[in-house]
N, CA and C atoms of all chains as a GROMACS GRO file, in nm:
protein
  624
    1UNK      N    1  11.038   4.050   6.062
    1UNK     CA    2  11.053   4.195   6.043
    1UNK      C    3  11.187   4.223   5.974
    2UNK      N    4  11.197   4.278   5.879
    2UNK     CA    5  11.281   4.271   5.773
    2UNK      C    6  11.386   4.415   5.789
    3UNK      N    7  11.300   4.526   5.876
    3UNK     CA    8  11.362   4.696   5.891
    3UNK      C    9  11.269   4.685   6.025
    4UNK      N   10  11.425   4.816   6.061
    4UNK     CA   11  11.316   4.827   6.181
    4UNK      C   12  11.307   4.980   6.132
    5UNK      N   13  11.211   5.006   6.159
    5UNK     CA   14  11.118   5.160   6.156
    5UNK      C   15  11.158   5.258   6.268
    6UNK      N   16  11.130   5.425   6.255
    6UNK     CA   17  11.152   5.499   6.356
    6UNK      C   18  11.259   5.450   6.475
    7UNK      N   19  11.402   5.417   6.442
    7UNK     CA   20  11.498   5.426   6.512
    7UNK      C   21  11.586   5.520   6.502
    8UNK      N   22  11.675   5.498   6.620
    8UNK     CA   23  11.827   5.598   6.569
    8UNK      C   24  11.926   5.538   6.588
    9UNK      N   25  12.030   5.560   6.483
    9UNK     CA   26  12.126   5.484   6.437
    9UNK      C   27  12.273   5.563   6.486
   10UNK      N   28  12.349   5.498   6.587
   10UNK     CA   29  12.445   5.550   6.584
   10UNK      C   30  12.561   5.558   6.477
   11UNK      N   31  12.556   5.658   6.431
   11UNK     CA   32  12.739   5.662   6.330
   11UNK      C   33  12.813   5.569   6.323
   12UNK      N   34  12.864   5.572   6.390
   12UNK     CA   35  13.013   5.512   6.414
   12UNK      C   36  13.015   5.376   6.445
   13UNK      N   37  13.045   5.266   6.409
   13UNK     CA   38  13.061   5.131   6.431
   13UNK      C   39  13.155   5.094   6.532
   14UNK      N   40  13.104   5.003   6.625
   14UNK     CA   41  13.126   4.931   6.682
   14UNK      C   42  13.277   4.870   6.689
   15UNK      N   43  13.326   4.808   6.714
   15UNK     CA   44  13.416   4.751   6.681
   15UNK      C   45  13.556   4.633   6.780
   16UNK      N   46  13.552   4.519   6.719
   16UNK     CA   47  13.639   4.414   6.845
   16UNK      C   48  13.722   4.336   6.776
   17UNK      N   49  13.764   4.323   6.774
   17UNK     CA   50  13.923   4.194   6.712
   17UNK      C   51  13.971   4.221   6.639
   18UNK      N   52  14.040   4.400   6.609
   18UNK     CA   53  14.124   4.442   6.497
   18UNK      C   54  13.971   4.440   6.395
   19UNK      N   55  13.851   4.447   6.425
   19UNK     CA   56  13.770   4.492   6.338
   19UNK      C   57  13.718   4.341   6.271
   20UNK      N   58  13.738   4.250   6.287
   20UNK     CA   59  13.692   4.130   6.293
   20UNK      C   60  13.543   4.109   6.313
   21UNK      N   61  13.478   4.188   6.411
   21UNK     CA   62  13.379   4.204   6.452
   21UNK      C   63  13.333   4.345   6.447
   22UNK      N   64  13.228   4.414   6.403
   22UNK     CA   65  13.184   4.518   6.449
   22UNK      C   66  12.976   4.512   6.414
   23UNK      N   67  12.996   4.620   6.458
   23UNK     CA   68  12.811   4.670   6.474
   23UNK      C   69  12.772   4.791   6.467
   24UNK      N   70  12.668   4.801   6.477
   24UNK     CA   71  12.564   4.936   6.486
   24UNK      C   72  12.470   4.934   6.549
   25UNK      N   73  12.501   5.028   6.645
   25UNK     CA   74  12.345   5.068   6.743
   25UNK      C   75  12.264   5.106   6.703
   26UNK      N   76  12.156   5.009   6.736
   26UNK     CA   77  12.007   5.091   6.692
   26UNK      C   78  11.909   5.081   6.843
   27UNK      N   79  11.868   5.204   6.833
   27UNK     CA   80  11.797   5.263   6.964
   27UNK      C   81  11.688   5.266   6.906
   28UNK      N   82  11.593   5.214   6.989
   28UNK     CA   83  11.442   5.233   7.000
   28UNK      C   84  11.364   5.304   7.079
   29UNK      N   85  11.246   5.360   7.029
   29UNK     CA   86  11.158   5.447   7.114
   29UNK      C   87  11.131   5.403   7.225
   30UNK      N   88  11.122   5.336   7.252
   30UNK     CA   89  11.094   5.247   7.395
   30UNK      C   90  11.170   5.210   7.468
   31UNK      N   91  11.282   5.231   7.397
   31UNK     CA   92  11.439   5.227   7.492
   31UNK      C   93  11.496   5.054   7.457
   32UNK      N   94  11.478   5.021   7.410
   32UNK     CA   95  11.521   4.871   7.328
   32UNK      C   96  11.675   4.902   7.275
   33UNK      N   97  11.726   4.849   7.267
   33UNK     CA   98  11.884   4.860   7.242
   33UNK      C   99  11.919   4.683   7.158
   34UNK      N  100  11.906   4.738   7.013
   34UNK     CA  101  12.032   4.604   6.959
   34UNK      C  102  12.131   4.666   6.899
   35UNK      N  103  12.174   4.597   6.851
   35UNK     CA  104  12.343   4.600   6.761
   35UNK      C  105  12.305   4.510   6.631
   36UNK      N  106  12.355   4.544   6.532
   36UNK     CA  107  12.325   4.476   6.387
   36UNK      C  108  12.482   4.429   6.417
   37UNK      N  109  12.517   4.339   6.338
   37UNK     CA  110  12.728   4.324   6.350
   37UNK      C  111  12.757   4.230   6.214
   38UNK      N  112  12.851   4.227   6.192
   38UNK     CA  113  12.890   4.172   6.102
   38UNK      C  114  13.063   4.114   6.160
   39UNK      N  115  13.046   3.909   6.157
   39UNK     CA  116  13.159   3.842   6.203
   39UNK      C  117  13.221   3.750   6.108
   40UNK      N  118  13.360   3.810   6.066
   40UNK     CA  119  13.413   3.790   6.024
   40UNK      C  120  13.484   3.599   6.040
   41UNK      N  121  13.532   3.511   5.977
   41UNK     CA  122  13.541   3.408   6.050
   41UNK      C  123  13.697   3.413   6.153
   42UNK      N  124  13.707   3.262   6.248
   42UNK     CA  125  13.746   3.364   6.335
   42UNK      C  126  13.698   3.283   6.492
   43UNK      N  127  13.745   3.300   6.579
   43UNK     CA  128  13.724   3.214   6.735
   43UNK      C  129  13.730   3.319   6.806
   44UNK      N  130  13.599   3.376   6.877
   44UNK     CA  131  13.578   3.474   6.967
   44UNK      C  132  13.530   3.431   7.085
   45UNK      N  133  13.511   3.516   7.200
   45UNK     CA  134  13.512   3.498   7.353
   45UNK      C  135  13.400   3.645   7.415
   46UNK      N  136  13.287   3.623   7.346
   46UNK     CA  137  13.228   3.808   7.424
   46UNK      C  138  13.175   3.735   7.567
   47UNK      N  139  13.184   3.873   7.623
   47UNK     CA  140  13.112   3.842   7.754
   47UNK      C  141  13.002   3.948   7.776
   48UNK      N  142  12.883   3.892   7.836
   48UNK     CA  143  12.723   3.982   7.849
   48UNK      C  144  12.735   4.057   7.979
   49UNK      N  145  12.664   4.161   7.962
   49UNK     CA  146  12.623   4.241   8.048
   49UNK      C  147  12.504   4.235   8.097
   50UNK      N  148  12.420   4.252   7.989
   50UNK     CA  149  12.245   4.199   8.017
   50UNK      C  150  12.233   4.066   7.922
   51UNK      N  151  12.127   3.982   7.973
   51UNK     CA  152  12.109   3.919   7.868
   51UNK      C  153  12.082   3.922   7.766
   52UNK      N  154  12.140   3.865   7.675
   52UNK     CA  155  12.146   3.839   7.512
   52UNK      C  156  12.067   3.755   7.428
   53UNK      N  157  12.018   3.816   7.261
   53UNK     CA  158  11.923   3.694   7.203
   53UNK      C  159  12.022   3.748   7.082
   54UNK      N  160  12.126   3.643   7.013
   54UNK     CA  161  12.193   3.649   6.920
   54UNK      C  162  12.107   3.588   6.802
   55UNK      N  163  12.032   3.671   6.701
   55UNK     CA  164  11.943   3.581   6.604
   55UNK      C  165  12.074   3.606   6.488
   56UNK      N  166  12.129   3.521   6.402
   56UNK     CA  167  12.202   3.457   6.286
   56UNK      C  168  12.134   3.485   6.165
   57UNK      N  169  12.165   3.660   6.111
   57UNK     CA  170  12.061   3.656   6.010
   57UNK      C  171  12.113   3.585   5.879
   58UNK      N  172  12.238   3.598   5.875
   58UNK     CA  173  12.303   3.488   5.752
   58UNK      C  174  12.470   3.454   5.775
   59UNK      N  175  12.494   3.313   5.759
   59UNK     CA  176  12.638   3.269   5.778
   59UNK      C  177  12.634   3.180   5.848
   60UNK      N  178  12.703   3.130   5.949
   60UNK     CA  179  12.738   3.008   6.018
   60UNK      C  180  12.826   3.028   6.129
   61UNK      N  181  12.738   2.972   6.223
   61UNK     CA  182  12.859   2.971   6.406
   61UNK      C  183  12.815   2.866   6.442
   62UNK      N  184  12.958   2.801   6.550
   62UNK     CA  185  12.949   2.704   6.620
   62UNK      C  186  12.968   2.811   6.801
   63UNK      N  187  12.843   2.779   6.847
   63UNK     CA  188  12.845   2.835   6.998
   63UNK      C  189  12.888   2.732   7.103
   64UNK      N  190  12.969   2.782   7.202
   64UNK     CA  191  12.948   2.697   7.351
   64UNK      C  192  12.928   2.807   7.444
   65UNK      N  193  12.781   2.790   7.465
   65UNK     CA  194  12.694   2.839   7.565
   65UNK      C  195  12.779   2.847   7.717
   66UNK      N  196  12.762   2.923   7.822
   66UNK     CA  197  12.798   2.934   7.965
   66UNK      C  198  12.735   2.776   8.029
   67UNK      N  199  12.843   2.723   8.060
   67UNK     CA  200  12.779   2.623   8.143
   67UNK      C  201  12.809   2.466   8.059
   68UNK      N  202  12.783   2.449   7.955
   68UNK     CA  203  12.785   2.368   7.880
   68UNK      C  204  12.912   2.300   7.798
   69UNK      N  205  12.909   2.171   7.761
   69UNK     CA  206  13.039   2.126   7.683
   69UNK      C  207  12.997   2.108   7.558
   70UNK      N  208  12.849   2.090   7.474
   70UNK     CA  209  12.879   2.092   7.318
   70UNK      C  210  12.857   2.192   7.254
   71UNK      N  211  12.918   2.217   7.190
   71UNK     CA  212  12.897   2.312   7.104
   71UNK      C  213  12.728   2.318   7.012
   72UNK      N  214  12.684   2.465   6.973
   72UNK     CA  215  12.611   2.411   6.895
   72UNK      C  216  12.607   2.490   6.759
   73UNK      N  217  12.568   2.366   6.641
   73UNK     CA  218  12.569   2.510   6.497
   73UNK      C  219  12.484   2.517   6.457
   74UNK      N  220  12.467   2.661   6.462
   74UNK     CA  221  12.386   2.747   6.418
   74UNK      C  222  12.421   2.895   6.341
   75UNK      N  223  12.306   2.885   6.183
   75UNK     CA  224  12.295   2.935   6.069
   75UNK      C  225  12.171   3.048   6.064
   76UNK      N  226  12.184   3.086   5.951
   76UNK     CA  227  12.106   3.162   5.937
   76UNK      C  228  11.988   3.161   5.979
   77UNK      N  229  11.881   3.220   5.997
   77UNK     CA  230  11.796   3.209   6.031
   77UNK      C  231  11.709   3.151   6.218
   78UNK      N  232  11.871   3.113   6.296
   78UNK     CA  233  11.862   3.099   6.400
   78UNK      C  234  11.912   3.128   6.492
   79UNK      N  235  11.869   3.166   6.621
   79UNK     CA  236  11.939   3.218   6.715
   79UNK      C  237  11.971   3.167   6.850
   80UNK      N  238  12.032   3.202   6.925
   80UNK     CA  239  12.062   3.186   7.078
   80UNK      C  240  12.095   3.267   7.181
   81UNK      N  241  12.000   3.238   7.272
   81UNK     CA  242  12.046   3.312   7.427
   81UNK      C  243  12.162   3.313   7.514
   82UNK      N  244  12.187   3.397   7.513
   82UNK     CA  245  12.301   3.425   7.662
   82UNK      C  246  12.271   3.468   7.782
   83UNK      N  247  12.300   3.417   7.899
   83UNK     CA  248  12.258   3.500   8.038
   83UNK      C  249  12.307   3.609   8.035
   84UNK      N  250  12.283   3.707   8.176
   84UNK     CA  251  12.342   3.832   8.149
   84UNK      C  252  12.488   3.722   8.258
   85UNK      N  253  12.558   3.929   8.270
   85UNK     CA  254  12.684   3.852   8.349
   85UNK      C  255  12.708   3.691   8.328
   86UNK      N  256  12.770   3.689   8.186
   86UNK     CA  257  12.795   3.570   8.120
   86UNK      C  258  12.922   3.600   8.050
   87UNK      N  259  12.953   3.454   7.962
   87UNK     CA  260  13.039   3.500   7.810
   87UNK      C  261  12.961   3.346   7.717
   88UNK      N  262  13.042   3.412   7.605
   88UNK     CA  263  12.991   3.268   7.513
   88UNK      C  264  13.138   3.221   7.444
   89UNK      N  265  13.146   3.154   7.372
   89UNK     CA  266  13.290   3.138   7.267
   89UNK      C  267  13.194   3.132   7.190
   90UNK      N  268  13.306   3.127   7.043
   90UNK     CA  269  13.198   3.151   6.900
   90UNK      C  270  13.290   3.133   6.812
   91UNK      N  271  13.269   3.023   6.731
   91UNK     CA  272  13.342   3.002   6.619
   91UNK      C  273  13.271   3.032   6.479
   92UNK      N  274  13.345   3.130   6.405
   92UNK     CA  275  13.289   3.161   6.299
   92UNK      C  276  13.285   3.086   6.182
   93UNK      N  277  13.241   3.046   6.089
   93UNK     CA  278  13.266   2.917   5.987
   93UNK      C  279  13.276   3.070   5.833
   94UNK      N  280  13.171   3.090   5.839
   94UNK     CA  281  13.171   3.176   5.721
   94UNK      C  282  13.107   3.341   5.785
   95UNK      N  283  13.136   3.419   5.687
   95UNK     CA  284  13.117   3.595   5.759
   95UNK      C  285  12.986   3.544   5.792
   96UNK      N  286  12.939   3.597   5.916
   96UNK     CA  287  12.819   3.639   5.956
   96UNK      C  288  12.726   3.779   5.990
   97UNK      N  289  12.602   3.746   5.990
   97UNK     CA  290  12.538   3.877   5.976
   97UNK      C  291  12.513   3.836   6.104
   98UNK      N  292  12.484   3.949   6.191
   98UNK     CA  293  12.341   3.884   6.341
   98UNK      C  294  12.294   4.028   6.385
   99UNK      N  295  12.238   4.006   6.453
   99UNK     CA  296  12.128   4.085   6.529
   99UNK      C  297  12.134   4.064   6.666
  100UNK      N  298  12.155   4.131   6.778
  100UNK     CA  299  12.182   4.085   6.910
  100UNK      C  300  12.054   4.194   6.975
  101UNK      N  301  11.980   4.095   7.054
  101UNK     CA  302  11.881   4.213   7.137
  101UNK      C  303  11.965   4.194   7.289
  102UNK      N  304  11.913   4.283   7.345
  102UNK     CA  305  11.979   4.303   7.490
  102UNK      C  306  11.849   4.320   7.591
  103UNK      N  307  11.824   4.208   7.672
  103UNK     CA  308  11.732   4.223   7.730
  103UNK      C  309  11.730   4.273   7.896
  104UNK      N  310  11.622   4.339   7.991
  104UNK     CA  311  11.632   4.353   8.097
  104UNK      C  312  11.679   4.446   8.161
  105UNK      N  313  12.706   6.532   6.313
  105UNK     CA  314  12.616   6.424   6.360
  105UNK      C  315  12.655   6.315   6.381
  106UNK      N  316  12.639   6.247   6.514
  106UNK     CA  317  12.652   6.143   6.557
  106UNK      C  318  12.556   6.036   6.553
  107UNK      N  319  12.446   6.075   6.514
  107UNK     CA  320  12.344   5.937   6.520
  107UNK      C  321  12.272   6.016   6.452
  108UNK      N  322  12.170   5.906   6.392
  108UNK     CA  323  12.031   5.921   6.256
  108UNK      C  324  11.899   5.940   6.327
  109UNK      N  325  11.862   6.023   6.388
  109UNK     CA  326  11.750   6.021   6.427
  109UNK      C  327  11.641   6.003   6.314
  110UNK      N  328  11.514   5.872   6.356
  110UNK     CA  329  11.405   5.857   6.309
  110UNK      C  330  11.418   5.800   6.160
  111UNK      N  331  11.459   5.690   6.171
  111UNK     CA  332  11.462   5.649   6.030
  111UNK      C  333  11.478   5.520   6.022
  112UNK      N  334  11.450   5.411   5.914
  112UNK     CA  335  11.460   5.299   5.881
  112UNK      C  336  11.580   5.214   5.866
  113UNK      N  337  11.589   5.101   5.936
  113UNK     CA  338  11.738   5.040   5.899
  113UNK      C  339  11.687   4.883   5.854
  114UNK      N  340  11.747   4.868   5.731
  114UNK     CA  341  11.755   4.745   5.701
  114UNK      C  342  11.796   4.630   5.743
  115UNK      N  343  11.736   4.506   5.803
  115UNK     CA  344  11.793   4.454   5.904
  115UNK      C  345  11.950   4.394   5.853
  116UNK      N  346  11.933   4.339   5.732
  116UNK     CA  347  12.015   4.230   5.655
  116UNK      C  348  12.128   4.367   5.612
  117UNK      N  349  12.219   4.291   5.620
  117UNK     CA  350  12.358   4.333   5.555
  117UNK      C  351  12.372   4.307   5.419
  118UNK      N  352  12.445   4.403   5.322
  118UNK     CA  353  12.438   4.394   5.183
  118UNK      C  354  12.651   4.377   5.209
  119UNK      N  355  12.621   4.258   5.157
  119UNK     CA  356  12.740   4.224   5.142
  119UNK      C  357  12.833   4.187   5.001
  120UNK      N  358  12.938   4.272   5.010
  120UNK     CA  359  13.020   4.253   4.904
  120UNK      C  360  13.177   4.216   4.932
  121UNK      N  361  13.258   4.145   4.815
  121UNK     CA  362  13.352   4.091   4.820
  121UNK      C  363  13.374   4.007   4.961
  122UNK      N  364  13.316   3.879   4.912
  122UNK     CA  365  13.294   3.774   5.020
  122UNK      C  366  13.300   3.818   5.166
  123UNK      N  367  13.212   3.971   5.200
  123UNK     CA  368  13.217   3.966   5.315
  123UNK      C  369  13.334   4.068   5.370
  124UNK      N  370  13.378   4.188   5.299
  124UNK     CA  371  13.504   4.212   5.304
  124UNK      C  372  13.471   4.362   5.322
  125UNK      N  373  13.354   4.370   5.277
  125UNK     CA  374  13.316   4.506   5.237
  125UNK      C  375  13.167   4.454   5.297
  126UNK      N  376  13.088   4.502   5.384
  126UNK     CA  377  12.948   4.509   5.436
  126UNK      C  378  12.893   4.639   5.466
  127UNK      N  379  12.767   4.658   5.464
  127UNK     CA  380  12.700   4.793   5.475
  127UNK      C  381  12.555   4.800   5.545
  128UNK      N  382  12.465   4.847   5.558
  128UNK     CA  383  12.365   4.862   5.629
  128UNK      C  384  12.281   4.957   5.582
  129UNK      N  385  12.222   4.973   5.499
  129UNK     CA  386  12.100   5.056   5.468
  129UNK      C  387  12.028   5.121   5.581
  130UNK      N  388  12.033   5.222   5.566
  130UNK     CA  389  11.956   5.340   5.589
  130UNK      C  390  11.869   5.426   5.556
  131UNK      N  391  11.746   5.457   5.586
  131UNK     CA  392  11.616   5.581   5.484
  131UNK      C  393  11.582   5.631   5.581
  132UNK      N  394  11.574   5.726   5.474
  132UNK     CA  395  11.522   5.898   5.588
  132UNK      C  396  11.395   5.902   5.560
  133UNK      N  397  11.290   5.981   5.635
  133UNK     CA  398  11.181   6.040   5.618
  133UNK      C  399  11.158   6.057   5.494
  134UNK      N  400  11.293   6.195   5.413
  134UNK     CA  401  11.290   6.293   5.336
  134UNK      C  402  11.313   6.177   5.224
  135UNK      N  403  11.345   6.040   5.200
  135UNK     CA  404  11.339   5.963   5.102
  135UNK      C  405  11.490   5.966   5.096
  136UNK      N  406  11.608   6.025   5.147
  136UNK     CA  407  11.760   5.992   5.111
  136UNK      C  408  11.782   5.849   5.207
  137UNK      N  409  11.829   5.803   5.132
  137UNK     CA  410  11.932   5.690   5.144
  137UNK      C  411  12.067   5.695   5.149
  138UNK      N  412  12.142   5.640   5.292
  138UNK     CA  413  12.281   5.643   5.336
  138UNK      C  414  12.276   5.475   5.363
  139UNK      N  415  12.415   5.476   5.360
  139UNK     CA  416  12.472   5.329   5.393
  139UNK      C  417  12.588   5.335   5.499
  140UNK      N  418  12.625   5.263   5.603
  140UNK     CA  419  12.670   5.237   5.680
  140UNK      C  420  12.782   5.147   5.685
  141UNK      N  421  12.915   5.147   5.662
  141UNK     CA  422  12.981   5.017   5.627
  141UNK      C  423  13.096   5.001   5.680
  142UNK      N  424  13.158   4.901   5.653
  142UNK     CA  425  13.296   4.816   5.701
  142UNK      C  426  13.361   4.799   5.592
  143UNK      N  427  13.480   4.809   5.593
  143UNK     CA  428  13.554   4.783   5.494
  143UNK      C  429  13.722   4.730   5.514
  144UNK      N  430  13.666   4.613   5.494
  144UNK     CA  431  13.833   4.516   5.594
  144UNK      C  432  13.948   4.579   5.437
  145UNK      N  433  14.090   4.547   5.521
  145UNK     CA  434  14.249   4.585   5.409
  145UNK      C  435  14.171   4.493   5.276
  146UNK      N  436  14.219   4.545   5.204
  146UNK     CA  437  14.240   4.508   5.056
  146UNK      C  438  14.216   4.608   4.971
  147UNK      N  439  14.211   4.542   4.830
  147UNK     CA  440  14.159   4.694   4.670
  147UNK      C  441  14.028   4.631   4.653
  148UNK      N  442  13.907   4.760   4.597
  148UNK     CA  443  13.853   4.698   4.578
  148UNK      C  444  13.785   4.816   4.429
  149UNK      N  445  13.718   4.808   4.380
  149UNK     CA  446  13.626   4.878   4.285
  149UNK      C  447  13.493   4.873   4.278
  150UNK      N  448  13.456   4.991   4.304
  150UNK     CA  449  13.314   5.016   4.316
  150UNK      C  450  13.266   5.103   4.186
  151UNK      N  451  13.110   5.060   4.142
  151UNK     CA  452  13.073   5.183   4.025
  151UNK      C  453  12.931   5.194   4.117
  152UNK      N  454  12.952   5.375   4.058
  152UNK     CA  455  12.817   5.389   4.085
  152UNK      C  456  12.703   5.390   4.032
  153UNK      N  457  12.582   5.397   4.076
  153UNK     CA  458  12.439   5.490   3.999
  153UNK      C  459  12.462   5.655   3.990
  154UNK      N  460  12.401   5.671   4.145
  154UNK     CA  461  12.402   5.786   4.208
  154UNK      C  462  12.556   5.831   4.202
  155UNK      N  463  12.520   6.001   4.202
  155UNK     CA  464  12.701   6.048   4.305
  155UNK      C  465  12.662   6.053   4.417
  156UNK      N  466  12.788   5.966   4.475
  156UNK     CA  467  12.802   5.954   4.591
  156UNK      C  468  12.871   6.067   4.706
  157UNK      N  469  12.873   6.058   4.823
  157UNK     CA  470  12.991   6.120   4.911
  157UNK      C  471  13.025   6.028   5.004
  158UNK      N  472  13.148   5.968   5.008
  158UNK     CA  473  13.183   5.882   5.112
  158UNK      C  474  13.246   5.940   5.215
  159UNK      N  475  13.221   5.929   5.297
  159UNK     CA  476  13.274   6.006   5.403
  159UNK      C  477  13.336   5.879   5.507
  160UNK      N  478  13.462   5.878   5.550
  160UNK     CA  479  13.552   5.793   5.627
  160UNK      C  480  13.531   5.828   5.770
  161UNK      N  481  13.453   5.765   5.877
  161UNK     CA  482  13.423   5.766   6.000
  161UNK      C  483  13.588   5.719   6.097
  162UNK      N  484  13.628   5.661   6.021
  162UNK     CA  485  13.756   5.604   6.088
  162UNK      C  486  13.845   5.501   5.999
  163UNK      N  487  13.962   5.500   6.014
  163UNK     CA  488  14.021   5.415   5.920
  163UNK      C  489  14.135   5.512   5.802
  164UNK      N  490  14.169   5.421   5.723
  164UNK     CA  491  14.245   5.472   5.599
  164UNK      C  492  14.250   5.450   5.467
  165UNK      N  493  14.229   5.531   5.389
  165UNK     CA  494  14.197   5.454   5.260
  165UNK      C  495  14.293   5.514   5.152
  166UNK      N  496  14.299   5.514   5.026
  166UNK     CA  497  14.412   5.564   4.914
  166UNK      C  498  14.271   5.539   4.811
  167UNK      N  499  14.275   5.662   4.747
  167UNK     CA  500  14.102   5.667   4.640
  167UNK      C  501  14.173   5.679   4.518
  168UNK      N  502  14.155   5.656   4.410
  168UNK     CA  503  14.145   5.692   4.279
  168UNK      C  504  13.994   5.693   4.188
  169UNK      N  505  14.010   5.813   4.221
  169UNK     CA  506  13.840   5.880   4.142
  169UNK      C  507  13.831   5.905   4.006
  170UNK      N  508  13.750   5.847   3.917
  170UNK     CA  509  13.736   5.910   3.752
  170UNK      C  510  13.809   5.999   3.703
  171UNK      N  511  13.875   5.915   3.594
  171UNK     CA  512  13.960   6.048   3.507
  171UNK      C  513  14.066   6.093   3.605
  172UNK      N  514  14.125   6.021   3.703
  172UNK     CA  515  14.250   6.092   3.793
  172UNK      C  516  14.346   5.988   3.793
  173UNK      N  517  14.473   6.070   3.748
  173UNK     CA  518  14.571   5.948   3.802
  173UNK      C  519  14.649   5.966   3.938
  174UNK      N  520  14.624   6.019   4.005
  174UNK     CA  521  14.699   6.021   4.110
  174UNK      C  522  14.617   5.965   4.241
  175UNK      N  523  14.655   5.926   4.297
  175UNK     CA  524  14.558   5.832   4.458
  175UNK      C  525  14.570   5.915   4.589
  176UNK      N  526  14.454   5.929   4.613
  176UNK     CA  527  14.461   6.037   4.754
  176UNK      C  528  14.406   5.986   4.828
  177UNK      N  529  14.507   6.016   4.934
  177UNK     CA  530  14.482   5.912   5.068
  177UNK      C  531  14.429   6.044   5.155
  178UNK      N  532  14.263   5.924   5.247
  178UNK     CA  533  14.193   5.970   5.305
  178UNK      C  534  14.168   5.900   5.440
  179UNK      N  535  14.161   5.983   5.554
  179UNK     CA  536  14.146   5.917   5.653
  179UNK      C  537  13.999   5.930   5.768
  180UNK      N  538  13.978   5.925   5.905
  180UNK     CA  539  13.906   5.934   5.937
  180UNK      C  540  13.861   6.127   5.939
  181UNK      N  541  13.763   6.116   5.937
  181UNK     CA  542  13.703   6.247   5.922
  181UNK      C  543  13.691   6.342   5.756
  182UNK      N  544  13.779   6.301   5.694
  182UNK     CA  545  13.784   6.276   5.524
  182UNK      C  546  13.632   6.278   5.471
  183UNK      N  547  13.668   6.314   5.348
  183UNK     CA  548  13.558   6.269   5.226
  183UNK      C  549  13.577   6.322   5.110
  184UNK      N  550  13.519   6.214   4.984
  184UNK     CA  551  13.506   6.269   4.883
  184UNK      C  552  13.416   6.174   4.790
  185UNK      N  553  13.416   6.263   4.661
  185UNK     CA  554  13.282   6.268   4.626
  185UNK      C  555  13.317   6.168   4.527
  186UNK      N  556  13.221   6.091   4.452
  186UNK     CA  557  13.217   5.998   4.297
  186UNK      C  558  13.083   6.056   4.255
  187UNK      N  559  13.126   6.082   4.089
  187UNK     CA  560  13.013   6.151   4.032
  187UNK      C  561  12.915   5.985   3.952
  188UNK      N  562  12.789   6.034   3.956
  188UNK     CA  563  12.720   5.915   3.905
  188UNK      C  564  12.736   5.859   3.793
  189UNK      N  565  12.716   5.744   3.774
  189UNK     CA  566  12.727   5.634   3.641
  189UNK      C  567  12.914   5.625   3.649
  190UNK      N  568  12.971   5.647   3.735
  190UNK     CA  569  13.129   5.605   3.710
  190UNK      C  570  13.173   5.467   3.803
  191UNK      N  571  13.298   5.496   3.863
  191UNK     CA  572  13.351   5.411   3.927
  191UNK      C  573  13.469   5.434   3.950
  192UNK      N  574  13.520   5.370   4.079
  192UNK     CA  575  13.643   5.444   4.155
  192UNK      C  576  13.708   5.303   4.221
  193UNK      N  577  13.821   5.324   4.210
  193UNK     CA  578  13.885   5.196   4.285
  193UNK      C  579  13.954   5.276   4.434
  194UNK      N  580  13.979   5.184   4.541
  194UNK     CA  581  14.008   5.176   4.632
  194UNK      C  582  14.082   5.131   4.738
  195UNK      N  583  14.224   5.135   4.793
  195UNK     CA  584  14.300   5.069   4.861
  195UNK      C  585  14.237   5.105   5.063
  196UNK      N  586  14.208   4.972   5.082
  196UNK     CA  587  14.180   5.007   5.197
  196UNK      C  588  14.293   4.966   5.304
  197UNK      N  589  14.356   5.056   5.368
  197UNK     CA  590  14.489   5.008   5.482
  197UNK      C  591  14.449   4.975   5.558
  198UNK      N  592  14.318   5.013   5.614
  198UNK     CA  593  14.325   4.959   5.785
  198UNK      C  594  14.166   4.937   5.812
  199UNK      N  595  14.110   4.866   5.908
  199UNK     CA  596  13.962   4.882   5.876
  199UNK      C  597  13.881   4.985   5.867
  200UNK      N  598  13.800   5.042   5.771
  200UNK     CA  599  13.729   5.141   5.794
  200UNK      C  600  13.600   5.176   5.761
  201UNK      N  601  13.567   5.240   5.867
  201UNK     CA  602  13.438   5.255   5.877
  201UNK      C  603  13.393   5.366   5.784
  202UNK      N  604  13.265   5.369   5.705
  202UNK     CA  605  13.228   5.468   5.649
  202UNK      C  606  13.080   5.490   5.651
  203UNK      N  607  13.035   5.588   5.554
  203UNK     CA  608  12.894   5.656   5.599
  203UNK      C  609  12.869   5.691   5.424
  204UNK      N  610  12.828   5.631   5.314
  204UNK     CA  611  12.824   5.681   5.213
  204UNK      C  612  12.672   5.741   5.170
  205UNK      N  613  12.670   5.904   5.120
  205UNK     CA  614  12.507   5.927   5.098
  205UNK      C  615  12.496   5.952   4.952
  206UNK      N  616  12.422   5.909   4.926
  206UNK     CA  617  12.357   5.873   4.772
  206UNK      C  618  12.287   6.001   4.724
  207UNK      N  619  12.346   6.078   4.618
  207UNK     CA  620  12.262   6.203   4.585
  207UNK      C  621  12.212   6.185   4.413
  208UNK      N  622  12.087   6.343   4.440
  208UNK     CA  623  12.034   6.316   4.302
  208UNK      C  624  11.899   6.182   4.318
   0.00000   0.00000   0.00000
């Protein structure tokens, strides 16, 4: 799915690490909540509230998942889960695009 | 207005100057098209099609618009206009967010 259809888009962007990171809310009829973002490169630390599906629509990260010691990289076209009441680290290689759904 | 009710968002980011400048497509019902963007420190130059209205959600910028020599600095809540088929250069100070709508 390339657009999403019949949403609403909040204004105002997002924003985390001196702007390093930011996003846009998009609300769905059904009450679905993602964030579009754009990450700058760069070694970040977010932490979840609900669980997370980070899909990588273009660029490059190295993740270390909650719990785990390797890292993993992942590019465009792929994504990864977060628990809720979590964090991840995230190393940026090149700007990234992503898409974060928020589940639960 | 704070949010876009009912309308299309492009998932993918249109990215310019390696990532320095990103945006987010937007369509209305009524067929207008707005863009959504980031715009990390640096100069940059943009030309248009359309005239535009950029409007500064947050942040700081210094504009030089067609045929002007003098640079006017704009900040959050700001705007101004570029007439179509030109081009305008841009000092961006601090990150900023903008909302540009495409007329005509």
């Amino acid at each position: 799915m390339s657009k999403f259809e019949n949403v609403t888009v909040v204004k105002k962007a997002n924003m985390y690490f001196d702007g390093k990171v930011t996003s846009r809310t998009i609300e769905f009829a059904n009450g679905d909540v993602k964030t579009l973002g754009i990450m700058m490169p760069g070694e970040y630390r977010f932490g979840t509230d609900k669980k997370e599906i980070m899909e990588i629509l273009a660029g490059q990260v190295e993740v270390l998942l909650p719990g785990e010691d390797l890292w993993h990289k992942i590019g465009g076209g792929d994504s990864f889960e977060v628990p809720a009441n979590s964090a991840f680290d995230i190393k940026v290689l090149d700007v990234t695009d992503y898409c974060c759904s928020y589940l639960g």
